[in-house]
TORSE-522184 format. One record per residue (C-alpha): residue in one letter; x, y, z. Coordinates in steps of 0.05 Angstrom, whole numbers, plus 32768, in hexadecimal, padded with zeros to 4 digits. Layout:
// residues N
aXYZ...
This chain:
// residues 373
x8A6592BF8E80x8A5192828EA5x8A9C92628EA8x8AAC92A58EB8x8A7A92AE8EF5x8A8E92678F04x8ADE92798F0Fx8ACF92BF8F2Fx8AA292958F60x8ADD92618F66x8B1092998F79x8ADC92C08FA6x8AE3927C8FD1x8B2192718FC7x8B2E92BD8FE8x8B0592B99021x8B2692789039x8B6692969037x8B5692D39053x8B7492D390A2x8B4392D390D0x8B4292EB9116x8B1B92B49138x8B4692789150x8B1992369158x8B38920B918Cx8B3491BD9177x8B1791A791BAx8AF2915891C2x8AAD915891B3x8A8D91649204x8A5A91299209x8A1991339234x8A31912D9278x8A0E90F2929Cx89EE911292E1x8A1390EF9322x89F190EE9365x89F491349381x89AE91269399x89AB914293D5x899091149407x8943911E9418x89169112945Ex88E990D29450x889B90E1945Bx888A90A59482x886090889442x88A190919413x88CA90509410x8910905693E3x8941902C93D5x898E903493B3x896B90209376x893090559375x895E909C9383x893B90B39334x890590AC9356x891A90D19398x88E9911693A6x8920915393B4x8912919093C2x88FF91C5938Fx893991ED938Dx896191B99382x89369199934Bx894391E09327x898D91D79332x89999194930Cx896691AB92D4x898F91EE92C5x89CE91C492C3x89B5918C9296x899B91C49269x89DC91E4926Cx8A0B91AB925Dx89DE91999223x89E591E19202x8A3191E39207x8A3691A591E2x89FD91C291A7x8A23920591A5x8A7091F091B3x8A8091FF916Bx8A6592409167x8A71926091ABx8AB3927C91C3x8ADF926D91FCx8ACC92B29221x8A8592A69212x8A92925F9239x8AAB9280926Ex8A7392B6927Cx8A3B927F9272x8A62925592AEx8A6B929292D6x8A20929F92D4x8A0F925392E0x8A429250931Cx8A19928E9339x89CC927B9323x89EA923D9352x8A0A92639391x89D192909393x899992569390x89CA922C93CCx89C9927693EFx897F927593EAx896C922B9400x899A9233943Bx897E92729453x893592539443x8929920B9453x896691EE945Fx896691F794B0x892191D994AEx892A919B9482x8968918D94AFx8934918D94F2x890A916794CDx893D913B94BBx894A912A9501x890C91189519x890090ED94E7x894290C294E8x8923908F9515x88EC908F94E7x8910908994B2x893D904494D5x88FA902394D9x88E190309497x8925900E9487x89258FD294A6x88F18F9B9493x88AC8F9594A8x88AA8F5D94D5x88EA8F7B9502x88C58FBA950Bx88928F94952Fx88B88F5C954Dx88DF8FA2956Bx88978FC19581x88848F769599x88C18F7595C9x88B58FC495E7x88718FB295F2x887C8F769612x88B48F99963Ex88848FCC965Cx88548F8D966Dx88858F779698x88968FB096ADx885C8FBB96C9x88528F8296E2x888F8F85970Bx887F8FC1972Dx882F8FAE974Cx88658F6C9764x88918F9D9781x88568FC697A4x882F8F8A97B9x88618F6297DBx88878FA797FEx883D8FB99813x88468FB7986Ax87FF8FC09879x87B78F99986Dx87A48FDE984Ex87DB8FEC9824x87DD8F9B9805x87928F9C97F6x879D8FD097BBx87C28F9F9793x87988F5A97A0x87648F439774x87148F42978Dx87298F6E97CAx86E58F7597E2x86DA8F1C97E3x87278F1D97FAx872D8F4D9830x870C8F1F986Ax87338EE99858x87788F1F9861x875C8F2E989Ex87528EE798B3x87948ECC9897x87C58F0B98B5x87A08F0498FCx87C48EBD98FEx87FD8ED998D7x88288F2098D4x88358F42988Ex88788F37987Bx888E8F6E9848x88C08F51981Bx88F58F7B97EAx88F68F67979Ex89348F4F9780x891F8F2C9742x88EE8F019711x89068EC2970Dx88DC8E9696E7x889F8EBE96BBx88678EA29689x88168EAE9679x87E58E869681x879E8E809677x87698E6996B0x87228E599691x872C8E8B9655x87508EC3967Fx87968EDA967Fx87C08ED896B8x880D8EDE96C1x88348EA496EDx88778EBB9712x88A68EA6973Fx88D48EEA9753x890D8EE7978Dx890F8F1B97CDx89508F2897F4x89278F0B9837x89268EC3981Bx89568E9497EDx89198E6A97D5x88EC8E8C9795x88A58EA697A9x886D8E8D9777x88328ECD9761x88018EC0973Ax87E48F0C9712x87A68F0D96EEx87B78F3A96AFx877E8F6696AEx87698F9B967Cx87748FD196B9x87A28FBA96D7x87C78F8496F5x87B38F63973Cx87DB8F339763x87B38EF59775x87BC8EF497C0x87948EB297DAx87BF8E8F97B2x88008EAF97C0x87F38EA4980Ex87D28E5B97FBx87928E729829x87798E419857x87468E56988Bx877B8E3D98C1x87B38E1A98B8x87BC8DD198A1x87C78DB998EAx87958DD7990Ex87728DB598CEx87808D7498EDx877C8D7B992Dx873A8DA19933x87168D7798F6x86DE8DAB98E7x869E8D8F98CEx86958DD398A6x869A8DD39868x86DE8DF19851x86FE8E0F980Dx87438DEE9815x877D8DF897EDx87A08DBF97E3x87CD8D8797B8x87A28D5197ABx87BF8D0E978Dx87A08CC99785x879E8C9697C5x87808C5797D4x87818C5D9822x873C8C509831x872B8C46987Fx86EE8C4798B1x86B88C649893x86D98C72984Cx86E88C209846x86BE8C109816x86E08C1D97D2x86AB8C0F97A8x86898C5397C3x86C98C7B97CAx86FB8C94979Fx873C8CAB97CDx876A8CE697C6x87A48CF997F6x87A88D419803x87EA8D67981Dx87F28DB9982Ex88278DDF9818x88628DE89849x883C8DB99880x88508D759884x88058D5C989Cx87DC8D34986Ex87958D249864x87638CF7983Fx872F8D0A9817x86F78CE497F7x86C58CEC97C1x86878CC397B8x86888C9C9776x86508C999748x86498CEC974Fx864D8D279722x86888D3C9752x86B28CFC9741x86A68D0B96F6x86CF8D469705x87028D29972Ex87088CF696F2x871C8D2C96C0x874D8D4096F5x876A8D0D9708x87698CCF96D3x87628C9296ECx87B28C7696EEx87D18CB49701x87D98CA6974Bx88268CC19745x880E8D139735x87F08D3B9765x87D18D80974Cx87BF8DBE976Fx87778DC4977Fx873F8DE997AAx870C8DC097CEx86DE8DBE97F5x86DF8D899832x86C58D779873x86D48D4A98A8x86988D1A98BAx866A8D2398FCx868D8CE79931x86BA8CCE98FBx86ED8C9F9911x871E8CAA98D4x873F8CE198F9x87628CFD98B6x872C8CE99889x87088D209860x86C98D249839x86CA8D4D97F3x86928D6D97E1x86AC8D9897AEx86D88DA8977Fx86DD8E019775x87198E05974Bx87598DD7972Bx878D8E0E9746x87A08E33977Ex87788E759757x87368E7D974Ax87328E9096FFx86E98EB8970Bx86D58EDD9751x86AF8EAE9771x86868ED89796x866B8EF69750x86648EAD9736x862A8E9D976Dx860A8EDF976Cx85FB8ED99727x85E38E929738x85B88EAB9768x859C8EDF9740x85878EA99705
């Protein structure tokens, strides 16, 4: 019985494998997993989000689309479990329903977000060029806008000041108008406003007087061929053109200087250089150090003379070092010619208010807090 169970089971094998079957298997190459490529669609960057080629696994997409790739990983990976077992048609009607789970999730996103994440998208693609380039151009690039609206700026209170045709219509643009006004009044009795027409900056740079910032120009106007020197103090609110020294104030001119030898004492702006022309009453040169002192566009010059031995020659010495007769340096003093002096072009300084043409502080403010000590 056993050998005979054996051989029946033998033959019942035997009879199913050649029975003909209806099913045709079609020898097809194993499908690997298919290795996702791209199709990422590209993202807006939040302004904290930094990515690089190398990060894109990383990349944040949009829901919908997260869904997508998932689905269609899932899917590949069935097939190649279930290749064996599932026919053709069945293929077919499972890539049928993928292709439409996917046209009806594209339909979707496009009628949702899509019009919005392309707005977005476009106001953030500047954003998105600075978060690309490196740190230090970003603010080398704000460095050079901000320092373009300085100037600017600056330009334009030139522009104003200098086309100003009126006493009332300069003053807005001068710095300590309410110290400076006389002396505009004085100065443009003796001399008529000239408005002059901008044409360009030539030569720009800042520097600093006594701890505060001020700007140094020389710009060109169509009325003259030579460049005009401004000096602007850079304030916090505002820039202001400073006039005294852009007119080189004198209380009257450099030869009515001369010629009426006040014995006043006067502020005087002038270039003062080492001498050793000592005459009359100023002879004796172990009591007098001597400087010569010339105007701007005047060819008269004068002598002035500072007692040695005082706390106003100290500062004359850290001014002008002994053995540097050659330079002569812009300066405001304050001078007077002697009672009956016979030196006829012979000065006395008594002071020494600033080592420019500028004065750094308003000097008006300067002794009123003195006073009030």
């Amino acid at each position: 019985m056993a050998e005979g169970s054996k051989e029946s089971r033998k033959d019942q094998i035997r009879v199913v494998d050649e029975v003909p079957t209806e099913v045709v298997r079609l020898d097809v190459e194993r499908v690997r997993p298919l290795k996702k490529k791209g199709g990422i669609p590209e993202v807006v960057l939040a302004p904290e989000v930094k990515t690089t080629a190398s990060e894109n696994s990383s990349e944040e997409v949009p829901v919908a689309e997260k869904s997508i790739d998932s689905e269609r990983e899932s899917l590949e990976f069935e097939k190649e479990a279930d290749e064996d077992l599932v026919p053709m048609g069945w293929f077919v009607l499972l890539a049928v329903g993928l292709f439409s789970i996917l046209g009806w999730v594209i339909v979707q996103t496009r009628m949702g977000d899509g019009s919005d994440l392309i707005d977005v998208k476009a106001a953030n693609q500047s954003l998105r060029g600075d978060l690309d380039r490196p740190r230090g151009a970003r603010v080398e690039e704000n460095e050079r806008r901000a320092a373009e609206a300085h100037f600017n700026k600056m330009e334009k209170v030139v522009i104003d000041f200098l086309s100003a045709d009126s006493l009332e219509e300069m003053v807005k643009w001068v710095r300590h108008p309410e110290r400076v006004a006389p002396l505009m009044e004085s100065h443009y009795a003796r001399n008529r406003i000239e408005p002059l027409t901008f044409k360009t900056t030539k030569k720009y740079h800042s520097i600093s007087l006594e701890k505060k910032p001020f700007i140094a120009l020389e710009v060109r106007v169509e009325e003259h061929e030579k460049g005009i020197p401004i000096l602007i103090e850079d304030r916090q609110d505002g820039m202001l053109v400073d006039w005294e020294s852009y007119v080189c104030y004198l209380p009257m001119s450099p030869e009515q200087l001369a010629e009426s030898r006040p014995t006043d004492l006067m502020g005087l702006r002038v270039y003062v250089q080492r001498d050793n022309f000592h005459t009359y009453e100023f002879s004796d040169e172990s009591e007098y150090d001597c400087f010569q002192l010339n105007f701007r566009g005047s060819e008269t010059i004068l002598y002035g003379f500072v007692r040695k031995g005082t706390a106003l020659e100290q500062e004359f010495l850290k001014f002008f070092p002994l053995g540097t007769d050659e330079h002569r340096k812009a300066a405001i003093i304050k001078a007077r010619f002697l009672e009956g002096s016979k030196a006829t072009r012979s000065m006395l300084i008594e002071g020494l208010e600033s080592t420019k043409w500028a004065f750094p502080h308003n000097p008006r403010e300067i002794t009123e807090n003195e006073s009030s000590k």
